[in-house]
N, CA, C and O atoms as CSV, one atom per row, in Angstrom:
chain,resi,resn,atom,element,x,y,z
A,1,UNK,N,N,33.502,-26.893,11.501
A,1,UNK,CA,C,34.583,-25.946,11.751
A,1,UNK,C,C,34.088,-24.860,12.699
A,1,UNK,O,O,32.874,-24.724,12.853
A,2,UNK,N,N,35.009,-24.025,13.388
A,2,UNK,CA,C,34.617,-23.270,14.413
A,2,UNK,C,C,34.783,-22.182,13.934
A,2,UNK,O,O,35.510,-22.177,12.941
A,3,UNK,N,N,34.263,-20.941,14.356
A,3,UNK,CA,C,34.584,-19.540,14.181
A,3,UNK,C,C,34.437,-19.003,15.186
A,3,UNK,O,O,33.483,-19.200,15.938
A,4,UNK,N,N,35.872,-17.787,15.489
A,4,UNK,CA,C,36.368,-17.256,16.548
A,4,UNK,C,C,36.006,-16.182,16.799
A,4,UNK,O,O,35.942,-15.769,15.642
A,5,UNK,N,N,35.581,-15.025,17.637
A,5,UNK,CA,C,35.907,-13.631,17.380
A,5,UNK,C,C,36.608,-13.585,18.878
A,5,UNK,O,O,36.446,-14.371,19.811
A,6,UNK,N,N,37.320,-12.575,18.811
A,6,UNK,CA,C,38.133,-11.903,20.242
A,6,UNK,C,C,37.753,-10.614,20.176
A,6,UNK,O,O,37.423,-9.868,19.254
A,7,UNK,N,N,37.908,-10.463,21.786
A,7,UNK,CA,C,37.493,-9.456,22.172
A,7,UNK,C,C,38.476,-8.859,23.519
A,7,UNK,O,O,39.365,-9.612,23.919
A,8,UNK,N,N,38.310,-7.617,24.141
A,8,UNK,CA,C,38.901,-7.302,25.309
A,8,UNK,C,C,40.139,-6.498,25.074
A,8,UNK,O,O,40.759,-6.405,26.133
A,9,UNK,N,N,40.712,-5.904,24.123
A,9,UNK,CA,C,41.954,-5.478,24.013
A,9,UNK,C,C,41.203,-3.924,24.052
A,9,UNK,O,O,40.054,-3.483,24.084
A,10,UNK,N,N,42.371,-3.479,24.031
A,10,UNK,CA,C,41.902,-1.697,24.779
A,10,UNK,C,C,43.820,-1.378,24.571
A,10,UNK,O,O,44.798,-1.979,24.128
A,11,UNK,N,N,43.418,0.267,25.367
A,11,UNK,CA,C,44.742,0.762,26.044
A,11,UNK,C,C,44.807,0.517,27.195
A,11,UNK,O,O,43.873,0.542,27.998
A,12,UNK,N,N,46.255,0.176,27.458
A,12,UNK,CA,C,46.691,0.371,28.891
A,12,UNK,C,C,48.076,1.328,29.006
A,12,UNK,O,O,48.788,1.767,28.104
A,13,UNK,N,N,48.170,1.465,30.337
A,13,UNK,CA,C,49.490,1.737,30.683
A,13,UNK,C,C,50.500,0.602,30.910
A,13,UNK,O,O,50.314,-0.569,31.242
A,14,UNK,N,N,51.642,1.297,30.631
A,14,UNK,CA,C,52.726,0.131,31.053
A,14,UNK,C,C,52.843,-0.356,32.509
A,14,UNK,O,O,53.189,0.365,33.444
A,15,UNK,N,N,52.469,-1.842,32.612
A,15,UNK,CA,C,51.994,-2.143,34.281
A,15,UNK,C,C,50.745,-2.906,34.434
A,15,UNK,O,O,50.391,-3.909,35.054
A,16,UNK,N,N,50.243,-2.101,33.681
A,16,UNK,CA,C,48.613,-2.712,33.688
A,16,UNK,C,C,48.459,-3.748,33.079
A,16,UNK,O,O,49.476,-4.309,32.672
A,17,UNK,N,N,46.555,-4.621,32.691
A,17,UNK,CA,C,46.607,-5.883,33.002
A,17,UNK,C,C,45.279,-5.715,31.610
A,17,UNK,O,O,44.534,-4.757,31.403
A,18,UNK,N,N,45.358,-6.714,31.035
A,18,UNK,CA,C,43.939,-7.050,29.956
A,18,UNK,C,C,43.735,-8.613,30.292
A,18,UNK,O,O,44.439,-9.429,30.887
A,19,UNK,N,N,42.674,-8.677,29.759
A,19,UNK,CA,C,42.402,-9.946,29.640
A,19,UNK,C,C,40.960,-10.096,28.306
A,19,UNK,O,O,39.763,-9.818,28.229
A,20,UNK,N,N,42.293,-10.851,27.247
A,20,UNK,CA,C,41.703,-11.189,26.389
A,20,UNK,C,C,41.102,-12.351,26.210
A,20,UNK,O,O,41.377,-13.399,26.793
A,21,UNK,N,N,39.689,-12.059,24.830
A,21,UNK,CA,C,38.771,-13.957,24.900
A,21,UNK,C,C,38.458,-13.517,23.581
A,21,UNK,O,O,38.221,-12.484,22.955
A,22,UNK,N,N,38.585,-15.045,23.393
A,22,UNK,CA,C,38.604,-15.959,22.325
A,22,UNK,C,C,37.257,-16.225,22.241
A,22,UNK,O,O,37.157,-17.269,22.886
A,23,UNK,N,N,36.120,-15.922,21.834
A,23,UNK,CA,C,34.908,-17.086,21.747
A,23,UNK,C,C,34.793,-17.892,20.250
A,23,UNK,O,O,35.439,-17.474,19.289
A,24,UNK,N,N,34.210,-18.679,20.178
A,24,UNK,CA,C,34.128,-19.589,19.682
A,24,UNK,C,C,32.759,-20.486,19.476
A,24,UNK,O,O,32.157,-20.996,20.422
A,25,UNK,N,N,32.284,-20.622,17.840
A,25,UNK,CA,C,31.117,-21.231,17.843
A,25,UNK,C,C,31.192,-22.487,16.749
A,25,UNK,O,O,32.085,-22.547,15.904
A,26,UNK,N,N,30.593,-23.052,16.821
A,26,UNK,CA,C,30.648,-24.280,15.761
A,26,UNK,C,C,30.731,-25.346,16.811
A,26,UNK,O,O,30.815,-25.127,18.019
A,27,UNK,N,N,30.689,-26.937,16.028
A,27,UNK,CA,C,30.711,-27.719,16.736
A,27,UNK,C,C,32.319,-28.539,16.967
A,27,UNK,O,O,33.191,-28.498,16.099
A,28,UNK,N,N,32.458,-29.156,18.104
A,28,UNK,CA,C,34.025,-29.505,19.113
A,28,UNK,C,C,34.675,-29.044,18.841
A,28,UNK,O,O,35.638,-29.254,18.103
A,29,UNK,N,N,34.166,-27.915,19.612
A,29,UNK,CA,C,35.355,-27.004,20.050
A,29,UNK,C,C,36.215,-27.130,20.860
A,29,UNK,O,O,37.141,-26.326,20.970
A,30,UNK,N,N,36.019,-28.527,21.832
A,30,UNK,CA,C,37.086,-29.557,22.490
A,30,UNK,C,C,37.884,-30.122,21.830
A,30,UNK,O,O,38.718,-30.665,22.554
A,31,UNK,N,N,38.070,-30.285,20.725
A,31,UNK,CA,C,39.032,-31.102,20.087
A,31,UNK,C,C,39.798,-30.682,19.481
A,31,UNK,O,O,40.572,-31.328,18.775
A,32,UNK,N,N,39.738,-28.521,19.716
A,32,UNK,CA,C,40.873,-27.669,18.862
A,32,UNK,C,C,41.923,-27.165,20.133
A,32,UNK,O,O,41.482,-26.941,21.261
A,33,UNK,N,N,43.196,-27.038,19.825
A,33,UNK,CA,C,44.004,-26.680,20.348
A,33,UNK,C,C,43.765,-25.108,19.814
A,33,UNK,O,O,43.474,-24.754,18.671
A,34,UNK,N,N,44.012,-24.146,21.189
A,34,UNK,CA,C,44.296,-22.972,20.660
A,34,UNK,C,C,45.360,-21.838,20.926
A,34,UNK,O,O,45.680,-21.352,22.011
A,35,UNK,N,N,45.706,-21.616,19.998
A,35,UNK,CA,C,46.278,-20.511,20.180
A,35,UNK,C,C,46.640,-18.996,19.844
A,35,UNK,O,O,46.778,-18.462,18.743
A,36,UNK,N,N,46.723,-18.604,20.790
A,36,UNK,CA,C,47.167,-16.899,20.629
A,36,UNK,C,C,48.755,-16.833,19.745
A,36,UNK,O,O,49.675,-17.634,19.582
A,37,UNK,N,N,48.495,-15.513,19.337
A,37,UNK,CA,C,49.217,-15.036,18.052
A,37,UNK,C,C,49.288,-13.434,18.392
A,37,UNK,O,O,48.304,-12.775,18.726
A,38,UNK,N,N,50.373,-13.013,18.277
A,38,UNK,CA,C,50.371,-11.580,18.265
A,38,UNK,C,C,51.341,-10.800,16.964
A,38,UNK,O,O,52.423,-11.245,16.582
A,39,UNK,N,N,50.699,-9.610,16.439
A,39,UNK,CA,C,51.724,-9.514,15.230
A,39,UNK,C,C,51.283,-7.755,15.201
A,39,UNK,O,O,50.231,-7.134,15.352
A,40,UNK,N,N,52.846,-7.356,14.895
A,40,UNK,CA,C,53.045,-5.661,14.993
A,40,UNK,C,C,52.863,-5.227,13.756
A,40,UNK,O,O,53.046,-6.205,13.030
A,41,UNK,N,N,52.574,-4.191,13.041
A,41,UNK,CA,C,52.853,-3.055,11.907
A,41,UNK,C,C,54.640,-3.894,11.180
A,41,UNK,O,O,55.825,-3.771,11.489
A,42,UNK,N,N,53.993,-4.571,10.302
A,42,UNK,CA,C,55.480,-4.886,9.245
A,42,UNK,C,C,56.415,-6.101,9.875
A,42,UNK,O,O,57.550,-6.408,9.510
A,43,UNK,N,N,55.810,-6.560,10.672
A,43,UNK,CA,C,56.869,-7.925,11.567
A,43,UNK,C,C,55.752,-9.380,10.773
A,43,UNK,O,O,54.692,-9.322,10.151
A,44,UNK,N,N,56.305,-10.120,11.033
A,44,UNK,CA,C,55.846,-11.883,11.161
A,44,UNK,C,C,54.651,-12.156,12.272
A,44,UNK,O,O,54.593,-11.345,13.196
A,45,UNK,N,N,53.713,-13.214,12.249
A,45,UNK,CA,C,52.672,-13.041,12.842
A,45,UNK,C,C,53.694,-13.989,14.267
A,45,UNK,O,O,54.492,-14.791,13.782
A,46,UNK,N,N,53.696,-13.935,15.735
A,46,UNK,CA,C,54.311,-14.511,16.379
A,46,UNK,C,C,53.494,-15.442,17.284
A,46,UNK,O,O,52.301,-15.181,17.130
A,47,UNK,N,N,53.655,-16.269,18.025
A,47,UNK,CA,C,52.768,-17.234,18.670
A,47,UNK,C,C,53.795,-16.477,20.192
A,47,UNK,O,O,54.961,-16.179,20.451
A,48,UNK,N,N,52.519,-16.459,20.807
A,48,UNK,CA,C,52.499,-15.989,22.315
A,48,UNK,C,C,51.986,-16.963,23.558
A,48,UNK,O,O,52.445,-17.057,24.697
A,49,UNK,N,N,50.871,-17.655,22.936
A,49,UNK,CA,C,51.044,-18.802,23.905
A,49,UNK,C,C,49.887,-20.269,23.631
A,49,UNK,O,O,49.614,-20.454,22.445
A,50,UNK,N,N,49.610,-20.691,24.067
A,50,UNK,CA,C,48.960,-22.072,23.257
A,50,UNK,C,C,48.589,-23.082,24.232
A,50,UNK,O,O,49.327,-23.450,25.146
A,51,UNK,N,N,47.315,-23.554,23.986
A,51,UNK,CA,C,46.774,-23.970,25.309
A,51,UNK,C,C,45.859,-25.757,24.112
A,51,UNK,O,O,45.204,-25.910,23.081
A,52,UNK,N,N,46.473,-26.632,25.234
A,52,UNK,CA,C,45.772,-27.678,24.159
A,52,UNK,C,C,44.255,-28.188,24.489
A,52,UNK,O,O,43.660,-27.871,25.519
A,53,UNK,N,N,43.656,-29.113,23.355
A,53,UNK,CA,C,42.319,-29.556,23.633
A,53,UNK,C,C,41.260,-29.100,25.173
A,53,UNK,O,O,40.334,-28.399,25.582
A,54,UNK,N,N,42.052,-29.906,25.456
A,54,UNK,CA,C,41.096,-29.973,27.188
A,54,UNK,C,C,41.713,-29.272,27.889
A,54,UNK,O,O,41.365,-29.092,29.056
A,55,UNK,N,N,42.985,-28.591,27.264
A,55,UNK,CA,C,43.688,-27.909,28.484
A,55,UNK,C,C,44.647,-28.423,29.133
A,55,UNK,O,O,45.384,-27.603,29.680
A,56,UNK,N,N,44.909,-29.554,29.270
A,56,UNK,CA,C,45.742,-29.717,30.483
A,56,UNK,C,C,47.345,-29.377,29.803
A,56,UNK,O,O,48.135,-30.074,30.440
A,57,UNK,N,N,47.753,-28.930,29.225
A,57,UNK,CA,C,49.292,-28.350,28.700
A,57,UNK,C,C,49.103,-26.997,28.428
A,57,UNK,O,O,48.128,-26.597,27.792
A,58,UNK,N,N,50.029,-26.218,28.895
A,58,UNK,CA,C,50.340,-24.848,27.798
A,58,UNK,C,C,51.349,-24.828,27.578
A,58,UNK,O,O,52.245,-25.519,28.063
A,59,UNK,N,N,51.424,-23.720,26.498
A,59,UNK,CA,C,52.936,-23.540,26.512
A,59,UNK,C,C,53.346,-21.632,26.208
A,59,UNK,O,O,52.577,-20.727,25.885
A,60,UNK,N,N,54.150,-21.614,26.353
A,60,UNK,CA,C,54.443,-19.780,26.151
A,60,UNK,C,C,55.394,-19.161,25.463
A,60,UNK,O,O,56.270,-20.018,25.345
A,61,UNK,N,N,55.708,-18.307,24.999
A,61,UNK,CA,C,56.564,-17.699,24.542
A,61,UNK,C,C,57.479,-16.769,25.340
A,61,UNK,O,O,56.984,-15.761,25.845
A,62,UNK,N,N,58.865,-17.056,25.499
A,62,UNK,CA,C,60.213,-16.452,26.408
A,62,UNK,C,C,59.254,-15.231,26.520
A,62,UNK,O,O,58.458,-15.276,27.457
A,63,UNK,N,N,59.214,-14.116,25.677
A,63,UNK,CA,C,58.508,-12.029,25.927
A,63,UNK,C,C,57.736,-12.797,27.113
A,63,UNK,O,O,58.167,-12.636,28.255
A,64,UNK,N,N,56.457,-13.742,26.871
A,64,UNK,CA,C,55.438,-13.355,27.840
A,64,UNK,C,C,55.816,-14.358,29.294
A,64,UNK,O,O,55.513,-13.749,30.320
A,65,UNK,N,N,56.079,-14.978,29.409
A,65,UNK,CA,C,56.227,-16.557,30.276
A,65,UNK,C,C,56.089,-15.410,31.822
A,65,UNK,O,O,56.631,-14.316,31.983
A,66,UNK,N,N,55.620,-15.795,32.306
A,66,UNK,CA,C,55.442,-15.483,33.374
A,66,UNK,C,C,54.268,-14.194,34.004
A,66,UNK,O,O,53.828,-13.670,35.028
A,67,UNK,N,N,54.206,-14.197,32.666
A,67,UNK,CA,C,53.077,-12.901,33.270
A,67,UNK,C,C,51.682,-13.138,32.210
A,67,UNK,O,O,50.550,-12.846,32.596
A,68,UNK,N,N,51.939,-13.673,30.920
A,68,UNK,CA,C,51.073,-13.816,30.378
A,68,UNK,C,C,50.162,-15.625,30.804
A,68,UNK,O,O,50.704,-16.730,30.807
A,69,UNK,N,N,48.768,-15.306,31.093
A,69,UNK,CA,C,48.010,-17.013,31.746
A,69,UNK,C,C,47.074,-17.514,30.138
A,69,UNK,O,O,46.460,-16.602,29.585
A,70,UNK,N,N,47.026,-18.817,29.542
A,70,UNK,CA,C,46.195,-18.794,28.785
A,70,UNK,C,C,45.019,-19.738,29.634
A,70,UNK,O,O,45.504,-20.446,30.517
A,71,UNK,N,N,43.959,-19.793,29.505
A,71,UNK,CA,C,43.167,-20.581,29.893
A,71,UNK,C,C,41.748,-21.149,29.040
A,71,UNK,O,O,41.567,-20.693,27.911
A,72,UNK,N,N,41.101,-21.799,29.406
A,72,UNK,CA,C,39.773,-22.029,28.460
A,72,UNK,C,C,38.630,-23.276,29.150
A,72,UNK,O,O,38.833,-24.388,29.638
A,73,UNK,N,N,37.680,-22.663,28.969
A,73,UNK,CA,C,36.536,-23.528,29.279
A,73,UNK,C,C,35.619,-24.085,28.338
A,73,UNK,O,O,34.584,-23.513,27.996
A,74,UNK,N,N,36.000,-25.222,27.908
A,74,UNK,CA,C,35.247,-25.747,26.957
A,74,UNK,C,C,33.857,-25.778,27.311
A,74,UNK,O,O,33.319,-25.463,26.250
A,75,UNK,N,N,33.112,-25.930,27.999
A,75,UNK,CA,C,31.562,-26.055,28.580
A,75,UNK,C,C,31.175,-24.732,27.774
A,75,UNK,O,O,30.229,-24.761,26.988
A,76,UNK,N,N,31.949,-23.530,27.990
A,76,UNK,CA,C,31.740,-22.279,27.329
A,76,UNK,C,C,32.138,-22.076,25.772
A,76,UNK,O,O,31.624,-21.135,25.168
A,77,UNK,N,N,32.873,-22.777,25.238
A,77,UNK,CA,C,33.669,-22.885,23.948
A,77,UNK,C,C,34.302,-21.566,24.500
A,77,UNK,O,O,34.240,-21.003,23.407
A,78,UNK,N,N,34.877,-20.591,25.330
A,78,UNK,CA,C,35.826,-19.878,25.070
A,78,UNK,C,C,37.327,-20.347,25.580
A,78,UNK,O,O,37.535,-21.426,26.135
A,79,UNK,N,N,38.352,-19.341,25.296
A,79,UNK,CA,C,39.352,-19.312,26.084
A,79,UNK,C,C,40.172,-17.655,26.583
A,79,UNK,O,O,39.787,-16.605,26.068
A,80,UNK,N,N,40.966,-17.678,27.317
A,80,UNK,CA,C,41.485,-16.464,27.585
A,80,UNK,C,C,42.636,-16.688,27.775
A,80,UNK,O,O,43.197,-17.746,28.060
A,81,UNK,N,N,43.252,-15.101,27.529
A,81,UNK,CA,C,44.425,-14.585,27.514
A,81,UNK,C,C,44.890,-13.771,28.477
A,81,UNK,O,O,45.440,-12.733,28.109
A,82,UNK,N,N,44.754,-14.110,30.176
A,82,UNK,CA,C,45.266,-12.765,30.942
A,82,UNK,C,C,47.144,-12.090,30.998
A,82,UNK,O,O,48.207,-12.697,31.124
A,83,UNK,N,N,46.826,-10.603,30.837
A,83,UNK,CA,C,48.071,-10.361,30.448
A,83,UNK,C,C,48.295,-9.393,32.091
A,83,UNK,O,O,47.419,-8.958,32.839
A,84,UNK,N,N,49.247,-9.342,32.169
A,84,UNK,CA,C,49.781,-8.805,33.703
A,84,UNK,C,C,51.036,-7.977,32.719
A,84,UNK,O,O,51.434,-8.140,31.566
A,85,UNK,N,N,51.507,-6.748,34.164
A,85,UNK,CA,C,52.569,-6.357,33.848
A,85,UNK,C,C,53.026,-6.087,32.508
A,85,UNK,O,O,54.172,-6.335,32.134
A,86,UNK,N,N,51.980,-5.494,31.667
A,86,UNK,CA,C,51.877,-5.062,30.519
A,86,UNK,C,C,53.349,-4.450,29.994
A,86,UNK,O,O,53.943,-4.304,31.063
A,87,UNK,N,N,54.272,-4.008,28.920
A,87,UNK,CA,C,55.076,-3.497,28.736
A,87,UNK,C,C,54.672,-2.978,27.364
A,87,UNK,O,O,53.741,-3.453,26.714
A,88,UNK,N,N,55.470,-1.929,26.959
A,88,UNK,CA,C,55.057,-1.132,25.760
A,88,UNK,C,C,55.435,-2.213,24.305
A,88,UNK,O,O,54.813,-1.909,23.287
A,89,UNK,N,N,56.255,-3.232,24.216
A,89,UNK,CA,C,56.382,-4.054,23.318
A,89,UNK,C,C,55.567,-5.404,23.135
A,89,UNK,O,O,55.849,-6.397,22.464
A,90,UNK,N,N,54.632,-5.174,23.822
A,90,UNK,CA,C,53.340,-5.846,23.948
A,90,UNK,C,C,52.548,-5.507,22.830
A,90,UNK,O,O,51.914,-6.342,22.184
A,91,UNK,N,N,52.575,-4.095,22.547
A,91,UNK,CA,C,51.448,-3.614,21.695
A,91,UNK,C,C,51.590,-4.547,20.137
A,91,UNK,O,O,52.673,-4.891,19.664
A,92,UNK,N,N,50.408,-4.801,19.591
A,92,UNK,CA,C,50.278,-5.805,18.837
A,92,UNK,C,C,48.631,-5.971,18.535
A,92,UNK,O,O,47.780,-5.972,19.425
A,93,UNK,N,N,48.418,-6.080,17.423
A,93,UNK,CA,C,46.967,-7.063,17.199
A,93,UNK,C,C,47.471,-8.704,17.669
A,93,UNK,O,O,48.477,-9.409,17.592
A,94,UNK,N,N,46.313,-8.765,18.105
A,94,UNK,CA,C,46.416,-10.031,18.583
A,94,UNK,C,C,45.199,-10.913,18.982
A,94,UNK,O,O,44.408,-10.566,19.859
A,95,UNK,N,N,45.073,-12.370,18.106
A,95,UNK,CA,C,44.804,-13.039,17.236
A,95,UNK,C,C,44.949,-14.355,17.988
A,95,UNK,O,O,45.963,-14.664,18.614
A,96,UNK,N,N,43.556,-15.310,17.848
A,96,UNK,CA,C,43.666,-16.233,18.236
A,96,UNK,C,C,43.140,-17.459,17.095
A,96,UNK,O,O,42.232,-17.197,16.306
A,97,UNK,N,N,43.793,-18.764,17.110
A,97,UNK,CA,C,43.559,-19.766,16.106
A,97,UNK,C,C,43.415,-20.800,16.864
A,97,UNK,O,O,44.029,-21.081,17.893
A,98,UNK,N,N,42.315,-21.548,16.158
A,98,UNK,CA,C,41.829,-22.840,16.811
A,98,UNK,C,C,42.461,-23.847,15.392
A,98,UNK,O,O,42.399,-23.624,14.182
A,99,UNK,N,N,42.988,-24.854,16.069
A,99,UNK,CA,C,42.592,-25.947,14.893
A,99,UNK,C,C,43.237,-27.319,15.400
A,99,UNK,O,O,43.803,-27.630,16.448
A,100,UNK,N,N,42.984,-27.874,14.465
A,100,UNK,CA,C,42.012,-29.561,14.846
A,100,UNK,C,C,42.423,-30.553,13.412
A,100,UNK,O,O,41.601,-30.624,12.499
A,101,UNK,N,N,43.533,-31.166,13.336
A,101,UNK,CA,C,43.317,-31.861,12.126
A,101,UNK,C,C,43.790,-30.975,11.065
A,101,UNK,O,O,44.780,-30.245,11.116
A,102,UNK,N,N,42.802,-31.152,9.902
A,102,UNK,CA,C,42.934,-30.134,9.162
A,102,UNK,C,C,42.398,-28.442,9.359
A,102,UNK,O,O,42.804,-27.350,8.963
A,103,UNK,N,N,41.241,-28.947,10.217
A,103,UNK,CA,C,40.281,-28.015,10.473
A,103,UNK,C,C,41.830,-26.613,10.993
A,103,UNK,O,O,42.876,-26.820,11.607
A,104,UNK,N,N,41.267,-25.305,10.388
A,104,UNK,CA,C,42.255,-23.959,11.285
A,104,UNK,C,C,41.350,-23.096,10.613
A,104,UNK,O,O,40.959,-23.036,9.447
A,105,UNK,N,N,41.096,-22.388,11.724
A,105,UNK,CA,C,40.171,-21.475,11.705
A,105,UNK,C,C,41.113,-19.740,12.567
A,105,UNK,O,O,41.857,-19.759,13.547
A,106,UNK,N,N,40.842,-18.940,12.039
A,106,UNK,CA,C,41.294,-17.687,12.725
A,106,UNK,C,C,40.106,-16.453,13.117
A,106,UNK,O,O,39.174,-16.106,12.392
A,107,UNK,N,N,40.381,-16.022,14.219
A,107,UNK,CA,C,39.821,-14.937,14.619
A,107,UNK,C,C,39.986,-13.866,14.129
A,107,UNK,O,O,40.889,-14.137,13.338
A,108,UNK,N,N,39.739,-12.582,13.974
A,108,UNK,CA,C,39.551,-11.392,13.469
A,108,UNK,C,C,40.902,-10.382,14.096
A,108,UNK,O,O,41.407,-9.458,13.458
A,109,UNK,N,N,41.213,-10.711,15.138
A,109,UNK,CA,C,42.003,-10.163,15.956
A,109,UNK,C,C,41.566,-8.913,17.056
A,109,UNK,O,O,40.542,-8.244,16.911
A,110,UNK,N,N,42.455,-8.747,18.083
A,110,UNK,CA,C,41.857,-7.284,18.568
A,110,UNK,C,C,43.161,-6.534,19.565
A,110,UNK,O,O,43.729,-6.814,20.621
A,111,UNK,N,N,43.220,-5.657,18.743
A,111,UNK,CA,C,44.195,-4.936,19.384
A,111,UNK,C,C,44.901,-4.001,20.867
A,111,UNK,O,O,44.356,-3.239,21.666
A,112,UNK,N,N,45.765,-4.301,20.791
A,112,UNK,CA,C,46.163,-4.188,22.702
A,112,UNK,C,C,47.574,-3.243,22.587
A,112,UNK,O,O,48.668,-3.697,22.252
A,113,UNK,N,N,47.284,-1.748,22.960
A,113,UNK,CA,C,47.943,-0.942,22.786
A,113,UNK,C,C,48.606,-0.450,24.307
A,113,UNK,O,O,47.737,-0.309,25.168
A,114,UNK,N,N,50.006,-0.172,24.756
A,114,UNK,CA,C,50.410,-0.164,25.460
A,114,UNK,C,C,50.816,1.128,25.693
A,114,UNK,O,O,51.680,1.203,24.819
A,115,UNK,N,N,50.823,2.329,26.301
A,115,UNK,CA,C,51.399,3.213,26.110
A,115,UNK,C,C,50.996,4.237,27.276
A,115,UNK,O,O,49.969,4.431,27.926
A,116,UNK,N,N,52.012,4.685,27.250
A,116,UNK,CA,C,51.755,6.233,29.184
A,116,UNK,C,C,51.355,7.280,27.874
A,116,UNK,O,O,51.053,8.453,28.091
């Protein structure tokens, strides 16, 4: 099984750009689909975008599609989250999950606060 931590979330202004990562240790870590998760103070945890095995599919969620990129390099076991054009309803912990089968593993999360 793999274990995740993320990292890279901060403040921004509304406009601005993060780019969050996923790392990842354990063994095939090629064979987990992953995905990002974002979840506010008292809401449902939401899926933001999702990137499979090797990569070659993503998929996104309507809020981010177009501005949010997921990507990942298995050689590295990580993946990333670049966010563009930040907006204040962005703000969220946000959380990435690998899993594989049965195997689901979650990251710790790291929070990405939006605000002038």
């Amino acid at each position: 099984q793999v274990h995740l931590v993320e990292s890279g979330g901060g403040t921004v202004q509304p406009g601005g750009s993060l780019r969050l990562s996923c790392a990842a240790s354990g063994f095939g870590f090629s064979d987990y689909t992953v995905t990002w998760y974002r979840q506010r103070p008292g809401e449902e945890r939401e899926l933001v975008a999702q990137i499979s095995a090797v990569g070659r599919s993503t998929l996104y969620s309507d809020p981010v599609r177009g501005r949010f990129t997921v990507s990942r390099d298995n050689t590295k076991n990580m993946v990333w989250l670049q966010m563009v054009n930040l907006k204040p309803e962005d703000t969220a912990v946000y959380l990435c999950q690998a899993r594989a089968g049965l195997d689901n593993a979650w990251g710790q999360g790291t929070q990405v606060t939006v605000s002038s």
